[in-house]
N, C-alpha and C positions, 0 to 999 in steps of 0.2 A: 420545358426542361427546368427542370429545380436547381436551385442555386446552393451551394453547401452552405451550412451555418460560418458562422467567422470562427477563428480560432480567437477562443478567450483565454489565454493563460491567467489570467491577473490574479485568480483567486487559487492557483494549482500547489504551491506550496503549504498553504493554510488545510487545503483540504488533504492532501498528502499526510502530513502531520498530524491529521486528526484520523485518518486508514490505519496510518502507523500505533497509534494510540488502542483503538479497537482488535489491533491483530494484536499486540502488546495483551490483552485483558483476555481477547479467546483463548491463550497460550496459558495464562496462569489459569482461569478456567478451566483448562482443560489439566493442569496439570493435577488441580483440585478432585479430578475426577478418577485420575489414575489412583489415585488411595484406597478407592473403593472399586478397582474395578477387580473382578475375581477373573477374568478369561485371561489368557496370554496373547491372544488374538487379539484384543481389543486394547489392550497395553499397547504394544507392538503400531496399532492404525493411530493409535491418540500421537504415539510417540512420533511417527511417522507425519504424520498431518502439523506437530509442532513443529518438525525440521523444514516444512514444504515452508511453514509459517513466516519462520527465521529468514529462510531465501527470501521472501514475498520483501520483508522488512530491510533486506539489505538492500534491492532493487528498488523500492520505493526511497530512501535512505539515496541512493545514487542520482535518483530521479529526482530530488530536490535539490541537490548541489546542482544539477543542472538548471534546474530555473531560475534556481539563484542567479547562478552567473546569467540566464538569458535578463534577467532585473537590470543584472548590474550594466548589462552592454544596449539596455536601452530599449530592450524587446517593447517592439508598441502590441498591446492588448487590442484583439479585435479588429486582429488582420485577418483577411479570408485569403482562401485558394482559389483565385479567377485562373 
C-alpha cells in the first residue's frame, strides 16, 4: 500500500502569487490580440476565457488569504494524511 505524500503548504502562497502573476500577463496578452482579431467569434471566446481568467484570479486571490491565516495559526509544513 502506498503512503500519500505529506502536505507541504510552506511554499503555496509564493507559488499562488506567482499563478496570479501569469494569468494577470495571459489576460493582457490576450487582450493584445483582440485588436487584431477580425471574427466576432473569436472576440467573443478571448473575451470569454478573460472573464473565466478574472474568476481563476479571485479564487486563487482567496486561496492565499487562506494560507496566510493557516501561517499565522501555526500550520506545521509537512503533515501528512495517516
Amino acid at each position: 500500500m502506498t503512503k500519500p505524500n505529506p502536505d507541504d503548504r510552506s511554499n503555496n502562497v509564493e507559488r499562488l502569487q506567482s499563478a496570479i502573476e501569469n494569468t494577470r500577463e495571459n489576460i493582457r496578452e490576450a487582450e493584445e490580440t483582440l485588436q487584431f482579431s477580425s471574427s466576432q467569434a473569436d472576440s467573443a471566446a478571448i473575451q470569454a476565457k478573460n472573464e473565466r481568467r478574472l474568476n481563476s484570479i479571485s479564487g486563487m486571490e482567496a486561496e492565499i488569504e487562506d494560507e496566510k491565516q493557516a501561517r499565522k495559526n501555526g500550520y506545521q509544513s509537512n503533515q501528512s494524511f495517516e
